[in-house]
Each structure stands twice: as structure tokens, then as C-alpha cells.
C-alpha positions in Angstrom: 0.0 0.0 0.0 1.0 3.5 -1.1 2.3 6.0 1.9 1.9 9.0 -0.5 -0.2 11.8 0.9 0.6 14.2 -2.0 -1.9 13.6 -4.1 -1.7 12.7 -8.0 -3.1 14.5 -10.4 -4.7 14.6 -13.6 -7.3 15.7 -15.8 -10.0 13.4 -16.0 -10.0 10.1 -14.0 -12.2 7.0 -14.6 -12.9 4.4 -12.0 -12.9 0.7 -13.3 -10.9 -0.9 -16.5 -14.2 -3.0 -17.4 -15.6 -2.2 -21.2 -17.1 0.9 -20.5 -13.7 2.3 -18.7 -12.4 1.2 -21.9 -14.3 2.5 -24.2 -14.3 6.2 -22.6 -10.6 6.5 -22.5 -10.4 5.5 -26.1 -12.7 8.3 -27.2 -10.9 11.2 -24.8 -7.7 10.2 -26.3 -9.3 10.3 -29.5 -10.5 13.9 -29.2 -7.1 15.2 -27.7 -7.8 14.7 -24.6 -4.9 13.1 -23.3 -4.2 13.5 -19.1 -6.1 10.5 -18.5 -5.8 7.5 -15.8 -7.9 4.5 -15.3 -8.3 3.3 -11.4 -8.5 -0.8 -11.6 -9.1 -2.6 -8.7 -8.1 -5.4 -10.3 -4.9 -6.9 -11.4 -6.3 -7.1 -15.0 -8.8 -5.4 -17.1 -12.1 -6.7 -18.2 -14.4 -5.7 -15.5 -17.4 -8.3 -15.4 -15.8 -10.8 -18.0 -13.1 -10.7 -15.7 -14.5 -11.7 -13.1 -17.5 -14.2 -14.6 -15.5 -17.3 -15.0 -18.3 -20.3 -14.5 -19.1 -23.0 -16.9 -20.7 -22.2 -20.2 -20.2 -18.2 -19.1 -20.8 -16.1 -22.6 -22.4 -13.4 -24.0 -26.2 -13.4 -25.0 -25.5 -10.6 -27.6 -23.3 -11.2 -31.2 -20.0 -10.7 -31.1 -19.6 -9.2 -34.0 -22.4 -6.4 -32.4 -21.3 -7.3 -28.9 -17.3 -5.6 -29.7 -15.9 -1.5 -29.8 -16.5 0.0 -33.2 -12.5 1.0 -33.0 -11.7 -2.5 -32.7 -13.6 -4.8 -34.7 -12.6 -8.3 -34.3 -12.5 -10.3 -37.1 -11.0 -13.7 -35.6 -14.5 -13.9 -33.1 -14.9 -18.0 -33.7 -18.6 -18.5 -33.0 -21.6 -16.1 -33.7 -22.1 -15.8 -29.4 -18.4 -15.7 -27.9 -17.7 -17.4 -25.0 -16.2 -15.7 -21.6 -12.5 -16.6 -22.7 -12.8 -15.2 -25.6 -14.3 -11.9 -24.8 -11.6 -11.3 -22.0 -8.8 -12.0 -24.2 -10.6 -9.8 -26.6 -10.6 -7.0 -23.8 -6.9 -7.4 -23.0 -5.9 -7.1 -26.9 -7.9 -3.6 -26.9 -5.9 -2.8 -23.9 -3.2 -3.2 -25.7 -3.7 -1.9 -29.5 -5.1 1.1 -28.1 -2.1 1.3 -25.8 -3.9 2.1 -22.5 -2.0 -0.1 -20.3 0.7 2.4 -19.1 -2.8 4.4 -18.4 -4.1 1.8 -16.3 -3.2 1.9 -12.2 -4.0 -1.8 -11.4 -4.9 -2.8 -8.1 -5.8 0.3 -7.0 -9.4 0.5 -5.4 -11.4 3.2 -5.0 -12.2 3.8 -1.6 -14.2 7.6 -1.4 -14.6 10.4 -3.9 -15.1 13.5 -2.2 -15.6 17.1 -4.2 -13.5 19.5 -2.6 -15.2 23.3 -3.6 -12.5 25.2 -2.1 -10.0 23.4 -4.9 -12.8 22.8 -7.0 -11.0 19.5 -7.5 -12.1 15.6 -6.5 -10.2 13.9 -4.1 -10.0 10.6 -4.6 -8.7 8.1 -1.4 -7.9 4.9 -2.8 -5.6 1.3 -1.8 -2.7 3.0 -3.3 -2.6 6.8 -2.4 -4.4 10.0 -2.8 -5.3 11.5 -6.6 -7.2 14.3 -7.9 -8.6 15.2 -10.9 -11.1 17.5 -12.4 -13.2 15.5 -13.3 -14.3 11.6 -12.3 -16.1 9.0 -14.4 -17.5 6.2 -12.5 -17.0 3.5 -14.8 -17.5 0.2 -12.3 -20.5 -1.0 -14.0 -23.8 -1.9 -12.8 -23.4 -5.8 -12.6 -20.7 -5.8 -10.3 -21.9 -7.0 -6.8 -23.1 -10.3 -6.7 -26.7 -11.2 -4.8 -27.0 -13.8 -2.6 -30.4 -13.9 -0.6 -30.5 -13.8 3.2 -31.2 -17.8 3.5 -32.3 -19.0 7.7 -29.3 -21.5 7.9 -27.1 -20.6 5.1 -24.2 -20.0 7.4 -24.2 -23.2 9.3 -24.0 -25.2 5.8 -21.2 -27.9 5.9 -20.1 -27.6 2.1 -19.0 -25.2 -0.5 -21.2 -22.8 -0.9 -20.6 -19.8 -3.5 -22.0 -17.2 -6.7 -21.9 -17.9 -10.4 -19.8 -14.5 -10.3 -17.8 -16.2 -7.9 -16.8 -19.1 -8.8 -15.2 -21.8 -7.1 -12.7 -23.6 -9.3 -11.0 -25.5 -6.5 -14.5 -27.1 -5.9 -14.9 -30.7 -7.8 -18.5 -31.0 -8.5 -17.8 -34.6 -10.0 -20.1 -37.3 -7.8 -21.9 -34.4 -6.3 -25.3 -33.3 -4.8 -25.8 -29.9 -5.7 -27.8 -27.4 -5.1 -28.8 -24.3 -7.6 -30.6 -21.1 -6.6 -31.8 -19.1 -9.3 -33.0 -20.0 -13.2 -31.6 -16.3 -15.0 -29.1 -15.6 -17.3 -26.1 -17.1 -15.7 -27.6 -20.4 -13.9 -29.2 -21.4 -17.4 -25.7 -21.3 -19.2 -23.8 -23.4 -16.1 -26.2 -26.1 -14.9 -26.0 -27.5 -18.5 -22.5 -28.1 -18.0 -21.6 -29.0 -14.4 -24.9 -31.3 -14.5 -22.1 -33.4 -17.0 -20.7 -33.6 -13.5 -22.8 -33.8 -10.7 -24.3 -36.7 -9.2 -27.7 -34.8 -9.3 -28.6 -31.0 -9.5 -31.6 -29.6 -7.9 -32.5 -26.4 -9.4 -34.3 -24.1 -7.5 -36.1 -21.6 -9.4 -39.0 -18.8 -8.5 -40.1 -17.3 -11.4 -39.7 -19.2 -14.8 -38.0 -17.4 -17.8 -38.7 -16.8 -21.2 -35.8 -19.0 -22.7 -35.4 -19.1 -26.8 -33.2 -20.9 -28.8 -29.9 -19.3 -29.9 -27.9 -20.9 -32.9 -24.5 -20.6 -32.5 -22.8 -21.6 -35.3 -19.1 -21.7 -35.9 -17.5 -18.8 -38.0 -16.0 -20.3 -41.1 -12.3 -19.3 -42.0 -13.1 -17.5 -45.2 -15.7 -15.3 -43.5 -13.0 -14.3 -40.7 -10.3 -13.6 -43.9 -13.5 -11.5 -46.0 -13.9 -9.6 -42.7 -10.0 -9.2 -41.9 -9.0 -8.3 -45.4 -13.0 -5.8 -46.1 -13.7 -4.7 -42.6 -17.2 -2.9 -43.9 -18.3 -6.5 -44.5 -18.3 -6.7 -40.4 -19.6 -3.0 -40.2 -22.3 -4.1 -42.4 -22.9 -7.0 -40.4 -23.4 -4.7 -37.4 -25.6 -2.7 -38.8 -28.0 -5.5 -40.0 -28.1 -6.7 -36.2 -28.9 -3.6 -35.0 -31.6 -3.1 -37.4 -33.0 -6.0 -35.7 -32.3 -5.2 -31.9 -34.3 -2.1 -33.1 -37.2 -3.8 -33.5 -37.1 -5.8 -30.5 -36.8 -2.5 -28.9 -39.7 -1.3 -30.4 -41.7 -4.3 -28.9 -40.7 -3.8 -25.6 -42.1 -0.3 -25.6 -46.0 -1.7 -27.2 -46.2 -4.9 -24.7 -48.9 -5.6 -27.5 -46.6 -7.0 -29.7 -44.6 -8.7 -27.0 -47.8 -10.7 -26.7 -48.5 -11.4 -29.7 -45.0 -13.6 -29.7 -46.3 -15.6 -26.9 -48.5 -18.4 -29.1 -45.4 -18.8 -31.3 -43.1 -19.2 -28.2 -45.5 -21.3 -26.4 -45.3 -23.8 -28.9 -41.7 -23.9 -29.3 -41.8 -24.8 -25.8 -44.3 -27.5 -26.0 -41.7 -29.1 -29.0 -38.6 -29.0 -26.6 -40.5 -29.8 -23.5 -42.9 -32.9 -24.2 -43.8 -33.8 -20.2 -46.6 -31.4 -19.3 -45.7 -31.8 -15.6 -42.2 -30.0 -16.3 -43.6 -27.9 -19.3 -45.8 -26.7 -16.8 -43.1 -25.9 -14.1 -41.1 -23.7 -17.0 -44.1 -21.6 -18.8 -43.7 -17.8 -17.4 -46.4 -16.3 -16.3 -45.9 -13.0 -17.8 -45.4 -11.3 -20.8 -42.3 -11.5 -22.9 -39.7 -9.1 -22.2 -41.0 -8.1 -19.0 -37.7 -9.9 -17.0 -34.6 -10.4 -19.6 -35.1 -12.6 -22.2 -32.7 -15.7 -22.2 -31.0 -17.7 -24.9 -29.7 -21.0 -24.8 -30.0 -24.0 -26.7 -29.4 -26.8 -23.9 -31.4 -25.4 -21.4 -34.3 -27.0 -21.4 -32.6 -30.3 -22.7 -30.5 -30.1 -19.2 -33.5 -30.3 -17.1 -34.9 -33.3 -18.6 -31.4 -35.5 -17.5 -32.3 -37.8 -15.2 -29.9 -36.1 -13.1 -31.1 -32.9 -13.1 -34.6 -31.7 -11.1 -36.4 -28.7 -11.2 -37.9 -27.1 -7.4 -40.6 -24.8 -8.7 -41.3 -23.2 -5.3 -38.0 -22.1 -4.5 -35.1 -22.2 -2.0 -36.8 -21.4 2.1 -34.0 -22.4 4.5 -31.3 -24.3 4.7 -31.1 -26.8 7.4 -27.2 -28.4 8.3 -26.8 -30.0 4.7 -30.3 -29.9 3.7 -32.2 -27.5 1.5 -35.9 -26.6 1.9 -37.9 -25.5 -0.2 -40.9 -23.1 0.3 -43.7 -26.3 0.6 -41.4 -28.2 2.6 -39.7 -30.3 0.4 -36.1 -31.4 1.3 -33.1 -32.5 -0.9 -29.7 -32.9 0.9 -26.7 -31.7 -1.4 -23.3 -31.5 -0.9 -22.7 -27.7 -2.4 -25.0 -24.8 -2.9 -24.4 -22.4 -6.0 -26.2 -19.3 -6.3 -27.0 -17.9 -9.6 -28.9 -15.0 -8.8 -27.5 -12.4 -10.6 -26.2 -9.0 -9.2 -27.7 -6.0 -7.0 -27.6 -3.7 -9.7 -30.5 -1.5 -7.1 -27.4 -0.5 -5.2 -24.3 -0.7 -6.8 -21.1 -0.6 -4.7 -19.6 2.8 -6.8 -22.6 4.5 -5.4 -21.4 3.6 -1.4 -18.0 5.4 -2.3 -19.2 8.9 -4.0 -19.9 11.8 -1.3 -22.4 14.4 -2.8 -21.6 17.7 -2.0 -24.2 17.4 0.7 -22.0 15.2 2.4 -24.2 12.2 2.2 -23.2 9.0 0.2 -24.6 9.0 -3.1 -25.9 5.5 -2.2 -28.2 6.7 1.1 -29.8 9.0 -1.3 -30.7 6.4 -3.8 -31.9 4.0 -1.1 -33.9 7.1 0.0 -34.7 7.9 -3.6 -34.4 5.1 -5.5 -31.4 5.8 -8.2 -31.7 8.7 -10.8 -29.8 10.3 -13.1 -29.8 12.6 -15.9 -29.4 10.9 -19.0 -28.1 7.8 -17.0 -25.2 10.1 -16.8 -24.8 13.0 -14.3 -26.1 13.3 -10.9 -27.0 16.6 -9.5 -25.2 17.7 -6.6 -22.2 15.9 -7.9 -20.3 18.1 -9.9 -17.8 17.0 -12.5 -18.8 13.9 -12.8 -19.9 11.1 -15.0 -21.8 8.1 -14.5 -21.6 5.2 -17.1 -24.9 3.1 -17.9 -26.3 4.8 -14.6 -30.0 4.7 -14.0 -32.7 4.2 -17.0 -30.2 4.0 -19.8 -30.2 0.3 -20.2 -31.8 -0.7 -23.5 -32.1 -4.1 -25.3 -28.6 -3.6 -27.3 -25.1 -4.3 -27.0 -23.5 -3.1 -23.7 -20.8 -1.7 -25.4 -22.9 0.1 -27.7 -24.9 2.1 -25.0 -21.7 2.9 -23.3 -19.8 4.4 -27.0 -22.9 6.2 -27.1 -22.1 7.5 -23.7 -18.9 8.4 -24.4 -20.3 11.5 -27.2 -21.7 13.2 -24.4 -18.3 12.8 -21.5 -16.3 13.8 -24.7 -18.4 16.6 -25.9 -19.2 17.9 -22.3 -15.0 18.5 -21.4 -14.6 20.0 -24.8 -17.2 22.5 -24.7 -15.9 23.3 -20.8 -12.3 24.2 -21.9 -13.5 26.0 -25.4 -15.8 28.3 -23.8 -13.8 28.5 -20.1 -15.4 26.6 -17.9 -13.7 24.7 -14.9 -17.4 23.4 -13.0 -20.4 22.1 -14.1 -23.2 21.1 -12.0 -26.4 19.2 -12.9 -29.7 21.3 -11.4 -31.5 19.4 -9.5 -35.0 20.6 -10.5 -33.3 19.4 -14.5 -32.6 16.0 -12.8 -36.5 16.0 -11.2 -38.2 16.9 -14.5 -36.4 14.5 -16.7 -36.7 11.2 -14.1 -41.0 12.3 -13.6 -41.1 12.6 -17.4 -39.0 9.0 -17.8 -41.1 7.6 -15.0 -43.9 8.5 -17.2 -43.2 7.4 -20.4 -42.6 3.3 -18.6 -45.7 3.0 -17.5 -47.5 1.2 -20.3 -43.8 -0.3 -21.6 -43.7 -4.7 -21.1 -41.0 -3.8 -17.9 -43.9 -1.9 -16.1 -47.0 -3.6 -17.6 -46.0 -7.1 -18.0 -46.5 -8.6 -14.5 -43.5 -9.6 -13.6 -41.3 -9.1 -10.6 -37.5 -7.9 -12.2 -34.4 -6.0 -11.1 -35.7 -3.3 -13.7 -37.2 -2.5 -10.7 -36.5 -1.5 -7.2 -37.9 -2.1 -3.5 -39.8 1.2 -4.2 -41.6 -0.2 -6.9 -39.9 1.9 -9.3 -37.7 1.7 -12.8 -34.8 2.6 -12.3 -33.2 0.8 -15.0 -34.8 0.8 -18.5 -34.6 3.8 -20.7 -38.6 3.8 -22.1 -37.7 5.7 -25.6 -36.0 4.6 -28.9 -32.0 3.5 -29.5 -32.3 6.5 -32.2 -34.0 8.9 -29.8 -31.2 7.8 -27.1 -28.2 8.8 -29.2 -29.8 12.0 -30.6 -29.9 13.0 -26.9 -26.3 11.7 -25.6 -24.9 12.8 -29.0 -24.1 16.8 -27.6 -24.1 17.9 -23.7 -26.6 20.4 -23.6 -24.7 22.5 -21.1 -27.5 24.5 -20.6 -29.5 22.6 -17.8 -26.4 22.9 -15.7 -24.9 25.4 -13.1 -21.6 26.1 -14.5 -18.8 28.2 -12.7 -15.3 29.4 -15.0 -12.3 29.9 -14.1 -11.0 31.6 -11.2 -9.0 33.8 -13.2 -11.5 34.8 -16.2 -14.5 35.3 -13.3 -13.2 36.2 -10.3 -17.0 36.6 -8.7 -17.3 33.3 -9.3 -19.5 31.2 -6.8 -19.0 28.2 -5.2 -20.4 25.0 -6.1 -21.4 24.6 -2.6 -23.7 27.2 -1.2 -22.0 29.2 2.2 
């Protein structure tokens, strides 16, 4: 640990290496912005496909689509990449955009404070003090695992651990094991480790919508026509997008997410012949409502003879046995969680003081998280939040946060041209925009389509999906309209400045 108490600075620092940390640096540096670090907590970059290492792990989302427009990949071997393959695919940008010497690795943020007097942050961290101008909060939304508070869990004899977390020293092989949780993750493991296991009990509380996903191999002269055209693979994106459009579309008129269910319905019947089990695994609400899930050897995985489905979920755990909510128990020899990530309180949000002194997280917990433009916060000058509140969208990741990165870039440019040094979101800007958001989800499939989701919050509220068009998104992160913010210039061009914080 650093003893340093001078701190370093710089012009613009961004917390977390993960794609998003990525992609921002890559578009300052591009615009001639160039005193930039990234804090990494981490020995390595990659951010959740860093730390998501279980069985099966890979993206739900192309690879061609799901990549940075300055790097496109042409060696990607299947249409869906696998975990492996994305994180070495995250290292190589690291390195052909040549932001590793950029990169302070194992250095966690511990609080970012806004000091007014300096109007500068102050940033404590594992390795020293920094400061900066301005802070992105780059540490993504999916970064805390959740594990529910289980009577019992604690007194269990065997391994028990999260998808996110995964336990490679752990030999399944010959085991009784116990799975909590039928999303995104726990439908791409169990089909593997259930090659395993001696059997697999699979908790679940609310079936998913689960489609089939080809995944083909990508043939060798489609990698050289990309490698040696790379429009070909710009076209490519472009056709997918076209389509995650229209999904898009759907979500927003729950209508014609409804409309899909007679079609799904009898896909399901055709992989799922046993009515008792078909029955167990029909949702009960309408498409798109919770994430929609791809895989092609789910369903085939839970008619194993080793494999069993618990429809009423996980109640207690009692020494080495599981109980479900009727009752029923199975004793197991390990318990896996795959229960996805808190993403209602996000751990950046317990490290960022507003200038009111409280943590940004007690006022979301108060509040339930907002932004402007799942971007700036008011009362937190200077800063940027990546795929913050009601920005996520059915699209590439990566995509949302490029789009992102127009209005971080655009905002520090127009700042120096014009002479300012602080910029502060109102708060009455940040009130109007979440009440019109608020709004515009009530009739979308995330609101309407009875289902109980992380879109939304112990409130009641979503906090997560952005209710408009992909188009409509980018035309409004496309310039920072600096005039729904405070701003305050430089010391020396304004000296009756005011300060951020009010005496």
C-alpha cells in the first residue's frame, strides 16, 4: 500500500478498466484529450468478463455487435463468444489502443469527495491520494453479486458460493448440488456442471422466457473476408442492430410482446414434451418483461435424469439440507447461487460523497437511483456516470456505453473552449427529466407485463430501462446540452465566481 499523501493528479479520472472504462478513455484520447488514468481494482482489465468465469459463461448478444466500433474483431470463432474469448478480446484492446501504461491496477477506490475550495475531486484509494477535475464512475452496474439472506445458510457444511464467484478448487464430480436461481447465468452453467454432478436440484422462483440461440461456428473464409473488407463486419453490425431495433420497439408496445407468446408457447411445448415439467417452465408473464434468455441446452438439461427442477424455490437451509418453500427437502453437498447482481445498489454509489456530504448511495436507497441521462447526478459536480440509471436498453453493452462516451467527450470539450472549470447538474433538470422518464414506462412490457424484475426497485420503481428509442437515445447523448447545468469558469477569467457549494 502506497504512503503517499501528495496527491496525484490529472485531468479526468475514470474508476474501473471494465468495457465501458475502456471504451471512454479510447474516445478522450481520440478527441485530444490526453491527461487520463484509469483506477483498476483489479490486477487485469475486463471488468465483469473478468470476473465471470463459470461454466458455459458467454455473451447473449453477437459478437460481431457485442465488440468497440474501433476494434472490430474479425478472428471472433462463433456467432455468441464465450467468456475466454471476450476477456482475451478486452486485453488485446488494452493493448492496440495502448492504454495499459494508463491503467493503475490494483488500486481501489475507496471515497470520492468534491472539494469546492480546490474545485477538484479527491479521490482516497488502496494506493494513495489523486485528484482530478473530473471523475467517471466507470464500475459498471453488474458488479456485486446477490445472494439472498437464506435462515441457515451460514451453518452449511459444504462449499457454498455465486456464479460471479466461482469456485474452481470445488470438484462437482459425484456431487449433490444445489442451484438457486433460473436467470441468465444459472441457465448457461447447470447444462454443464450437470455433465458432473451426481444430481442437480435447481431451484427456481419465477420461470424465464428462454429461446433458442444458434451458434454456429464462424467459417475461415468469413473471418479472412472480414479481416481483409472490414465494412463487410460493419455491415454485419448494422443488419443486427436493425433488428435489436425492433425488438426495442416491442418492448415499448407490450402488445406485440404478446402477440410472440402463441409462437413461443409452442416452441416450448416441441422442446418440453412432459406437461408436468412444461408446466413448471411456462412464465407467467409477458415476454420481455424480465430479460429474455437464450440457450439451446437449457431445457434439454433439465430433462437429465440427473437434473430436477424445485418450482417453489429455495426457504432455509437446514445443516446440509435445503428446503424448499412447501417443505420439500433434498440434501446436497454444495450450494451455487446464480442469482444475478444487486444492480439497485451498486457498490460505486457507497463510495461517492455528494456535495451534501451524504453518500450517493443513502440517497438512492432514500430515492431510489436517478440520473440525468443515466449520466450526471445533481449535486455531484464533475462527474460522469456510465450506464447509470434508465439508460439500459435491449442492445449491445458496449454500444450504449460508446454512445455515452459522445456526451463525456463533448461535455470537457465545450468546458475548456468556452472557459469553464465546474459544471453542475440542477436538480430541478434531474426531477423533470426522471418524472417525465417515469412517465413514459408505465404502459412499456417492464412496467406492464407482471412480472417481478431487477428493472425495478424495493420502491416499486424503474430505475433501469430507458422507455424511448436507440435513435431517440443517441440523438440525446450525441451533444451535452450545457444548458441545464450550473456552470462556474475559471477563477482567473470570473473572479465573482460562486462556489459549487452554497455558504
Amino acid at each position: 500500500m502506497s504512503t503517499q499523501n501528495t496527491p496525484r493528479e490529472h485531468k479526468v479520472i475514470i474508476i474501473g478498466a471494465g468495457l465501458s472504462g475502456i471504451a471512454v478513455a479510447v474516445k478522450l484520447r481520440e478527441a485530444g484529450i490526453t491527461d487520463v488514468v484509469l483506477l483498476e481494482k483489479a490486477g487485469r482489465p475486463g471488468g465483469t468478463w473478468r470476473e465471470n468465469t463459470y461454466p458455459g459463461c458467454g455473451c447473449d448478444v453477437p459478437s460481431v455487435f457485442y465488440s468497440f466500433s474501433f476494434n472490430l474483431n474479425p478472428a471472433w470463432s462463433h456467432a455468441y463468444a464465450r467468456q475466454p474469448e471476450i476477456q482475451a478480446y478486452i486485453e488485446d484492446t488494452v493493448s492496440r489502443q495502448q492504454l495499459r501504461p494508463r491503467i493503475r491496477f490494483n488500486t481501489e477506490l475507496r471515497e470520492a469527495r468534491w472539494q469546492d475550495s480546490e474545485r477538484r475531486w479527491h479521490l482516497d484509494t488502496s494506493d494513495g491520494l489523486y485528484r482530478a477535475q473530473f471523475v467517471i464512475f466507470a464500475a459498471g452496474p453488474i458488479s456485486e453479486p446477490s445472494i439472498p439472506d437464506l435462515p441457515g445458510l451460514g451453518e452449511f457444511p459444504g462449499p457454498v458460493f455465486h456464479s460471479a464467484r466461482w469456485r474452481h478448487d470445488v470438484d462437482l464430480s459425484g456431487q449433490r448440488v444445489a442451484v438457486v436461481g433460473t436467470g441468465a447465468s444459472a441457465i448457461q452453467f447447470v447444462p454443464e456442471i450437470r455433465k458432473q454432478a451426481r444430481q442437480v436440484h435447481v431451484f427456481q422462483r419465477t420461470a424465464p422466457w428462454v429461446f433458442l440461440r444458434p451458434n454456429p461456428r464462424i467459417p475461415d473464409w468469413l473471418k479472412t473476408l472480414h479481416r481483409r473488407f472490414p465494412v463487410t463486419q460493419s455491415l454485419e453490425r448494422a443488419a443486427i442492430e436493425a433488428l435489436v431495433l425492433g425488438v426495442n420497439h416491442g418492448l415499448t408496445h407490450p402488445a406485440l410482446m404478446r402477440a410472440l407468446e402463441p409462437a413461443a408457447l409452442r416452441q416450448l411445448a416441441q422442446r418440453v414434451p412432459d406437461p408436468v415439467l412444461r408446466r413448471k417452465v411456462t412464465p407467467d408473464f409477458t415476454i420481455g418483461c424480465k430479460r429474455i434468455l437464450f440457450s439451446n441446452d437449457w431445457y434439454e438439461a433439465l430433462q437429465q435424469p440427473n437434473v430436477e427442477l424445485v418450482d417453489d424455490g429455495l426457504a432455509r437451509v437446514e445443516g446440509n439440507e435445503v428446503v424448499s418453500r412447501r417443505g420439500e427437502r433434498r440434501t446436497v453437498d454444495a450450494i451455487i447461487f446464480g442469482t444475478g447482481f444487486d444492480v439497485t445498489h451498486p457498490p460505486i454509489a457507497k463510495r461517492i460523497r455528494c456535495t451534501s456530504g451524504e453518500w450517493l448511495a443513502e440517497r438512492w436507497a432514500r430515492e431510489s437511483p436517478q440520473a440525468y441521462l443515466g449520466s450526471t447526478l445533481a449535486d455531484v459536480p464533475n462527474a460522469f456516470l456510465m450506464v447509470g440509471p434508465n439508460i439500459v436498453v435491449y442492445t449491445s453493452f458496449i454500444s450504449v456505453a460508446e454512445t455515452q462516451c459522445n456526451y463525456i467527450v463533448d461535455a470537457i470539450r465545450q468546458m475548456d473552449a468556452r472557459g469553464v472549470e465546474v459544471f453542475c447538474l440542477a436538480r430541478e433538470v434531474q426531477d423533470r427529466y426522471n418524472a417525465q422518464v417515469q412517465e413514459k414506462l408505465r404502459p412499456t412490457v417492464w412496467n406492464s407485463g407482471k412480472c417481478v424484475s431487477y428493472y425495478l426497485d424495493e420502491h416499486g420503481r424503474n430505475f433501469a430501462a430507458w422507455p424511448g428509442t436507440i435513435p431517440e437515445l443517441k440523438r440525446k447523448l450525441a451533444r451535452f446540452d450545457l444548458v441545464n447545468y450550473r456552470v462556474w469558469r475559471y477563477r482567473e477569467q470570473a473572479a465573482s465566481a460562486r462556489p459549487v457549494v452554497p455558504a
